[in-house]
C-alpha positions in Angstrom: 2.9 26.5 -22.7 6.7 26.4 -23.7 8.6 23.1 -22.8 11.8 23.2 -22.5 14.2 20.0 -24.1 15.3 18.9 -20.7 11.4 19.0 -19.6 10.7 17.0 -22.8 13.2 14.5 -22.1 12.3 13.7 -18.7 9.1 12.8 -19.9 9.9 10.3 -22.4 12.8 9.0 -20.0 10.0 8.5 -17.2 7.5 6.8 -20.0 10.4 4.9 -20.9 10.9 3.7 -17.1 7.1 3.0 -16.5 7.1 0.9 -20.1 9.9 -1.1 -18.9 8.1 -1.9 -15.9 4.8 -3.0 -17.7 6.7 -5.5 -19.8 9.9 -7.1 -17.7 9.3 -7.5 -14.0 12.7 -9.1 -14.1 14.3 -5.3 -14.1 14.5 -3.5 -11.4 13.0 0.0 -12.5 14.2 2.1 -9.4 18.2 1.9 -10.2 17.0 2.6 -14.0 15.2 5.6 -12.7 18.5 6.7 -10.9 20.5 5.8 -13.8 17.7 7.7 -16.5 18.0 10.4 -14.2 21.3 11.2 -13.9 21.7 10.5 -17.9 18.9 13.4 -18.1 20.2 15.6 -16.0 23.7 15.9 -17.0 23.3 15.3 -20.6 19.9 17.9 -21.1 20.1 19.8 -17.7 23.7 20.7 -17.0 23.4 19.2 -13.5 26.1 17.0 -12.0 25.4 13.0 -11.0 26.4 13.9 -7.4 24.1 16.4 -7.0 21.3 14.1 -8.7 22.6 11.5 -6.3 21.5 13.9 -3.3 17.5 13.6 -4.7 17.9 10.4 -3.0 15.1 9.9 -0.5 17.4 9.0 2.2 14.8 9.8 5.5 11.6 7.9 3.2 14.3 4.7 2.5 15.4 4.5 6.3 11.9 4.8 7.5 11.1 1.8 4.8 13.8 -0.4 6.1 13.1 0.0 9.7 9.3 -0.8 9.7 9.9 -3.8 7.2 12.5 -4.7 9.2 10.8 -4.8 12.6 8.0 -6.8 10.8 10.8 -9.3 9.3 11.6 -10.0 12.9 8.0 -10.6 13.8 7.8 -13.0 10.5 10.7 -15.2 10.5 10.2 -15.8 14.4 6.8 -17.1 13.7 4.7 -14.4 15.8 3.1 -13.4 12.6 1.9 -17.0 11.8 0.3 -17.3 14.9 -1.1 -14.2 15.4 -3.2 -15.3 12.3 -3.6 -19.0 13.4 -5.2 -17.7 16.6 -7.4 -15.0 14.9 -8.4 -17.8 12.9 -9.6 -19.5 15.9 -11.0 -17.1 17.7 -14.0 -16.4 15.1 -15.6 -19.9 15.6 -17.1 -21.7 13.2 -20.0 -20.0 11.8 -19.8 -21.0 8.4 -22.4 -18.1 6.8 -19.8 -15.6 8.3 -16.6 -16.6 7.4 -16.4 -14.1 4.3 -17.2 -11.4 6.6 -14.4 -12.7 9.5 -11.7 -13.4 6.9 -11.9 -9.6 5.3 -12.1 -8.2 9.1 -8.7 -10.6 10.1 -7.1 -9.1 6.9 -7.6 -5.6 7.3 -6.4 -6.0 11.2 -3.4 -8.1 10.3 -2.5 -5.7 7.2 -3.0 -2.5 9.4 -0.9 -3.3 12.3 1.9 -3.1 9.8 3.4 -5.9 7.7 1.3 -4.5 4.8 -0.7 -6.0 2.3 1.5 -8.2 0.3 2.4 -9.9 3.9 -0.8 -9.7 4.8 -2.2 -11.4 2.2 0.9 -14.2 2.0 -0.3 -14.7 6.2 -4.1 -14.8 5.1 -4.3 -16.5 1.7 -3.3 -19.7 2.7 -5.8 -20.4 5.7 -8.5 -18.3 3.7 -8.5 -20.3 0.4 -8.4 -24.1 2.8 -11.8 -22.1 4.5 -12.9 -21.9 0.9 -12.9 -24.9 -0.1 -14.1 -26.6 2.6 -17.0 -24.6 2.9 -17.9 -24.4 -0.7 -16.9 -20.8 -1.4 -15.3 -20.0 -4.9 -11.4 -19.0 -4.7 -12.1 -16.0 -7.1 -15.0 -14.6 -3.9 -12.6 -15.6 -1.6 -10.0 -13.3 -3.6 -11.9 -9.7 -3.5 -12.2 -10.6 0.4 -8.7 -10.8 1.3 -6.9 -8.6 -1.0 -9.5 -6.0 -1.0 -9.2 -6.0 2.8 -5.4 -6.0 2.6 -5.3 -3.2 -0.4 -7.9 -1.5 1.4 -6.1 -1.3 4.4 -2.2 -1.1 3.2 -2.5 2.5 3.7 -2.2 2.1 7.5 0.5 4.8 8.8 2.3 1.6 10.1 2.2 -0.3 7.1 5.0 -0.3 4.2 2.3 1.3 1.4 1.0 3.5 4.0 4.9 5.1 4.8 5.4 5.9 1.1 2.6 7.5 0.4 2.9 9.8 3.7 6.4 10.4 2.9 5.9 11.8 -0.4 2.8 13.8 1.1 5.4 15.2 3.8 7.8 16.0 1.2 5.1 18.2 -0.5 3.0 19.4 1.9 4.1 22.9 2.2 3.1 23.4 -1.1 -0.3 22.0 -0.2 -0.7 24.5 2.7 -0.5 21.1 5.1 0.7 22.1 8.7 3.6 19.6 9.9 1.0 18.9 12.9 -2.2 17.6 11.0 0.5 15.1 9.3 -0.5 12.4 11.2 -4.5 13.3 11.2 -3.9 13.4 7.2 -2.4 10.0 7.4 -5.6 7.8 9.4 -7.7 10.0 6.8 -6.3 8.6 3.7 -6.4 5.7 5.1 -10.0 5.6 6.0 -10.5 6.9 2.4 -8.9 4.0 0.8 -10.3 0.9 3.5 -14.1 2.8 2.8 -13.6 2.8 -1.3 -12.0 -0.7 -1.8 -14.1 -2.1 0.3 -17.8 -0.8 -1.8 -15.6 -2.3 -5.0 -14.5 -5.4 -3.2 -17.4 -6.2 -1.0 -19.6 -5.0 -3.6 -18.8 -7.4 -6.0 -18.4 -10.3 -3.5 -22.0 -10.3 -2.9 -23.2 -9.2 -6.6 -21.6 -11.9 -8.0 -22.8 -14.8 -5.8 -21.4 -14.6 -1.9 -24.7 -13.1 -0.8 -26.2 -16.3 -2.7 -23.8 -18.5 -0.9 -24.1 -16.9 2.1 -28.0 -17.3 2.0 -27.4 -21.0 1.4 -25.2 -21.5 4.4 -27.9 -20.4 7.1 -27.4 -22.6 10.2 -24.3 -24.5 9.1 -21.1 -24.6 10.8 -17.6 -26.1 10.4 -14.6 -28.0 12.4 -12.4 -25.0 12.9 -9.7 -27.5 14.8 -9.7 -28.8 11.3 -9.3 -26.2 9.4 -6.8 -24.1 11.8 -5.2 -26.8 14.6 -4.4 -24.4 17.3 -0.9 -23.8 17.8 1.7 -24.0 20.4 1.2 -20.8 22.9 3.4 -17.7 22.2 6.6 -18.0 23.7 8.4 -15.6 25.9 10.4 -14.1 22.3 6.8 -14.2 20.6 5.4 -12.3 23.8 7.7 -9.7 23.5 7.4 -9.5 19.5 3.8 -8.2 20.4 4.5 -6.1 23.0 7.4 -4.2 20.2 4.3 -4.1 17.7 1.8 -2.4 20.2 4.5 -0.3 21.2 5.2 0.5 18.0 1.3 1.6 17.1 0.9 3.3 20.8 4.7 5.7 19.7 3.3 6.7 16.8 -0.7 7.4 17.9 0.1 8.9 21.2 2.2 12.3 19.7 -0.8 13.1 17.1 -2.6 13.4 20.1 -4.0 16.8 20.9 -3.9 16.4 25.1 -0.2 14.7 25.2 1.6 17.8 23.0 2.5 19.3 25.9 4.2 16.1 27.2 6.4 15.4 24.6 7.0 19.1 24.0 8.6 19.1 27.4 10.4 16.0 26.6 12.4 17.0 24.0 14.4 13.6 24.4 11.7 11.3 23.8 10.2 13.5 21.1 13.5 12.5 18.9 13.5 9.2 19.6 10.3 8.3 18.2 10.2 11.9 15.8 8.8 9.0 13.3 7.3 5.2 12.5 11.0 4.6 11.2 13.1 5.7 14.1 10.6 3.6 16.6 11.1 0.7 14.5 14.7 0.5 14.7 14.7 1.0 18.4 12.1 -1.3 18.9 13.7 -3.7 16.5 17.6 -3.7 18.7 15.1 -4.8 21.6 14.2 -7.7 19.7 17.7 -8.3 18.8 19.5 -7.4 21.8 17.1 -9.9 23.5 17.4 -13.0 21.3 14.0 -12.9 20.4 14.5 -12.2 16.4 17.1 -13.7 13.7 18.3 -10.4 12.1 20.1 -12.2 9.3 16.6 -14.1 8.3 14.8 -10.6 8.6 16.6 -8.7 6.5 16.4 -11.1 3.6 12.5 -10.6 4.1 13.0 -6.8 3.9 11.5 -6.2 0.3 14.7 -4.5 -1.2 13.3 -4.2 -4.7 10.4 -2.1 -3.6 12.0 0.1 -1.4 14.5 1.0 -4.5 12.2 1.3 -6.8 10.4 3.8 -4.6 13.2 5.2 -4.0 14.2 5.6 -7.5 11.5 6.8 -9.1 11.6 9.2 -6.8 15.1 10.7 -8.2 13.8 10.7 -11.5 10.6 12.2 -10.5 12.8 15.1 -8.9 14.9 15.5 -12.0 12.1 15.6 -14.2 10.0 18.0 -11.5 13.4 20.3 -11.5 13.1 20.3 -15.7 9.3 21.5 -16.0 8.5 17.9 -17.3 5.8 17.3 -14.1 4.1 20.9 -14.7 3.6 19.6 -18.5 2.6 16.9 -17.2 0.1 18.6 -14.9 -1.1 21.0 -17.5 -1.8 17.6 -20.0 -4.2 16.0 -16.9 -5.9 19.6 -15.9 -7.1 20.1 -19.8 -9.6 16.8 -19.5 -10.5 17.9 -16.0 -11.8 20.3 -13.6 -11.5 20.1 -10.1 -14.3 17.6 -9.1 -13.8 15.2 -12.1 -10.0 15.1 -11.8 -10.6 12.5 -9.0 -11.9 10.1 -11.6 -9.4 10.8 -14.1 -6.5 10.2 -11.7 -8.0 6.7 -10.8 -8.6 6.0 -13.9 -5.2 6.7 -15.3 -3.6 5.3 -12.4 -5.3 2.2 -12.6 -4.4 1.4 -15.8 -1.0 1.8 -16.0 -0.7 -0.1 -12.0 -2.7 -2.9 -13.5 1.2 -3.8 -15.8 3.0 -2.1 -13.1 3.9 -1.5 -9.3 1.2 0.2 -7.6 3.4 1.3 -4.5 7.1 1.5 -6.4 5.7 3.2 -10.1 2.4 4.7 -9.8 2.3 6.2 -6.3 6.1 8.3 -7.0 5.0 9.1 -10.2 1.7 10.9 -10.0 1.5 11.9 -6.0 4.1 14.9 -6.8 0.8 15.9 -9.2 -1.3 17.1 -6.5 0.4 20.2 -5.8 0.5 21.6 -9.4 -2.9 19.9 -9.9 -4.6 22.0 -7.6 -2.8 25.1 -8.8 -3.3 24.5 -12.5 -6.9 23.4 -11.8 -7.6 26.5 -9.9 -8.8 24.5 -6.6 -9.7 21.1 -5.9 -9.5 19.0 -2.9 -5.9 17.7 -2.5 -6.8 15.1 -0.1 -9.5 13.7 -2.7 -6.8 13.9 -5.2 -4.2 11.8 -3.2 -6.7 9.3 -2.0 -7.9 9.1 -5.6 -4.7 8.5 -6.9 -4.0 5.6 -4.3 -7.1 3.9 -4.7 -6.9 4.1 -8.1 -3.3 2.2 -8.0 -4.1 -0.3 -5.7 -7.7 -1.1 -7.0 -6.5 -2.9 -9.7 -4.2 -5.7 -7.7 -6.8 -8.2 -7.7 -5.5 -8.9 -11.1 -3.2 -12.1 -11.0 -0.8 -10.0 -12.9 -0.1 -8.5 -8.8 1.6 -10.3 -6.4 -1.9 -10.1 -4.3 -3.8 -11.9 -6.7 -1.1 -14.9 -8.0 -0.9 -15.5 -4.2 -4.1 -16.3 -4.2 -4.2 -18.1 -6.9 -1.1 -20.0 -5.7 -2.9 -21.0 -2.6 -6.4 -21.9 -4.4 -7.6 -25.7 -3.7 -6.7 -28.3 -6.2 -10.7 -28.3 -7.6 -10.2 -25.1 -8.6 -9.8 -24.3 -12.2 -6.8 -22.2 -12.4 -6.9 -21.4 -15.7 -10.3 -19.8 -15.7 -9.6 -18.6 -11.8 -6.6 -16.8 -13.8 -9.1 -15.3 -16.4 -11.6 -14.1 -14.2 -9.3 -12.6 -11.7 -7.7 -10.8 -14.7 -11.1 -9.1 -16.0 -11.8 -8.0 -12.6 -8.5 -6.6 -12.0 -8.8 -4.5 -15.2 -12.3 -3.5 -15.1 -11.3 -1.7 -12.0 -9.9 1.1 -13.2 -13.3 2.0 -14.9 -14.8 1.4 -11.3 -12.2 2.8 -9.7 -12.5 5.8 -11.8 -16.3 5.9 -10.7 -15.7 5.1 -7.8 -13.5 7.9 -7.0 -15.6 10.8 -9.2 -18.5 9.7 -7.2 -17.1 9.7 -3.9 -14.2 12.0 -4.0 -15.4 14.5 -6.3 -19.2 14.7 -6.1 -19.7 13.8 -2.6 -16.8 15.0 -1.4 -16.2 12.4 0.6 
């Protein structure tokens, strides 16, 4: 296949990018991707910056800001916290089953929407003081909570979950994806990613001791006002904070569903107001404001800005370099090692390793989703649901590592006994390993079972 200059150069000026972002976290890859970008195009591909500038994902960065907004609001006015406090409570003190609660608090607290790094910032804490006082090692405790939080960040609701659907949206057409089965697609991914982190997570929980622990700790039981005091009841602010999150979940479920079409068909009105998880979110967030129940200044410093941009720049690079040739070579490189049922283990793999220096949700997941398309094309068939799933597994697996923001907050919140040096080490083999298991993983599931 002939490649063009332009095409070549937008591959070693993405490469560049994803390099950068393996070896200086300090940098902010998403305005170099805008900047590489418009360098590329103008220089190579006789297209002008203002035009590059209109790649911008405007609809996927509003839709980002509203949700992580909303959830900034339920944060900083301490609804979150006791949301998780009260969880906590709830499951008693059955100390054998405590491994098993904490991963089912996770993935319910990360799927309602604040995704899995809050999630795991919420749960890390309170898990790790469970840990130690039941004799549970920090590193089993880990692959609980952030393999429930990875394994459900992919929650239509949840910041992870909104990227990947938007750049699905953006390409479904191509994929022969009806605008309707959008939100079906979405809870499928979803389900795809919770069922495969949780074999590698829970898998290796009980392989490597927690079914030995858990054996040991038949009969006992623990103080849970000691380990979570209950707090002070919700307040009337708190009150309605949960009420804007259900609403929130019930807006977005109750369109996708087939019986209520006709409804919102004839109310054209209501349709546009909540046309997305983003345009809910604002709405429901000028409630919270309107009503004093929410600091917006605190909120918006929560609102992960660096990740948003980085998704957002990639994503302008990605376009640039997609406009060029550079993602068909790109394709054609990936479809000469694979066919169409191993190309789910390739993408894992891939993915996995280059997530495990780099952003799963702000690198990987721009990068290599806009694959699927040409992918299936170049492959001749090929299940692009398999392939998208794969993909985001493959990223995501790997954030165990305490190289991710999942795995150093666990280690943060570890108990003093703990040795974090070889907590460190073992969390950093596991994190890397996983992109062979991942890969497996992922050919097993996704391409041989089809899954």
């Amino acid at each position: 296949m002939d490649i063009s200059l332009v095409a070549i150069i937008s591959i070693v000026a993405l490469l560049i990018v994803v390099i950068i972002s393996c070896i200086n976290e300090d940098l902010n890859v998403g305005f170099l991707a805008i900047g590489f970008a418009i360098i590329v195009a103008g220089v190579w591909g006789g297209v002008s910056g203002a035009k590059v500038l209109n790649y911008f994902p405007t609809s996927l960065f509003m839709i980002l800001v509203g949700v992580t907004f909303l959830f900034g609001m339920a944060q900083t006015n301490g609804t979150m916290e006791k949301l998780t406090a009260y969880s906590v409570r709830a499951c008693g003190g059955n100390t054998a089953l405590v491994p098993i609660i904490v991963y089912l608090l996770t993935t319910f607290i990360t799927t309602i929407g604040p995704g899995n790094i809050a999630g795991t910032a919420l749960m890390a804490p309170v898990a790790m003081a469970i840990a130690t006082r039941v004799g549970l090692s920090a590193f089993l405790m880990t692959l609980v909570v952030v393999g429930a939080a990875n394994g459900a960040a992919f929650s239509p609701f949840a910041p992870t979950g909104i990227i990947s659907n938007g750049i699905i949206a953006k390409m479904a057409g191509g994929l022969g994806i009806m605008p309707d089965a959008l939100n079906g697609l979405a809870w499928k991914i979803h389900f795809n990613s919770t069922v495969a982190q949780g074999i590698a997570n829970i898998g290796g929980f009980f392989l490597l001791g927690g079914w030995a622990w858990m054996s040991r700790q038949k009969g006992a039981d623990l103080n849970i006002d000691e380990l979570a005091p209950k707090p002070e009841p919700f307040n009337k602010h708190q009150l309605l904070t949960l009420a804007m999150v259900a609403l929130l979940i019930v807006f977005v479920v109750l369109p996708g569903l087939g019986p209520l079409k006709p409804f919102f068909k004839a109310n054209a009105w209501l349709a546009n107001v909540i046309s997305n998880v983003g345009t809910i979110a604002f709405v429901l967030s000028c409630v919270l404001m309107l009503t004093g129940s929410g600091d917006s200044k605190a909120a918006v410093k929560v609102v992960p800005w660096g990740v948003i941009m980085m998704v957002c720049g990639m994503t302008v690079l990605i376009e640039v370099m997609d406009k060029s040739g550079g993602l068909n070579a790109f394709v054609t490189l990936i479809a000469a090692v694979s066919n169409p049922t191993t190309v789910n283990g390739t993408l894992a793999f891939v993915t996995g390793i280059i997530s495990a220096y780099s952003s799963s949700s702000g690198v990987v997941m721009p990068m290599f989703l806009p694959m699927v398309p040409g992918l299936v094309k170049e492959l001749g068939g090929g299940d692009p649901i398999a392939m998208i799933s794969s993909i985001n597994v493959g990223a995501h697996l790997v954030d165990t590592s305490p190289l991710s923001t999942l795995g150093a907050l666990c280690i943060a919140c570890a108990g003093d006994h703990e040795d974090k040096a070889k907590l460190f080490r073992n969390l950093l083999v596991w994190g890397l390993s996983m992109s062979v298991v991942g890969g497996i993983i992922c050919l097993v599931f996704f391409g041989f079972l089809g899954f």
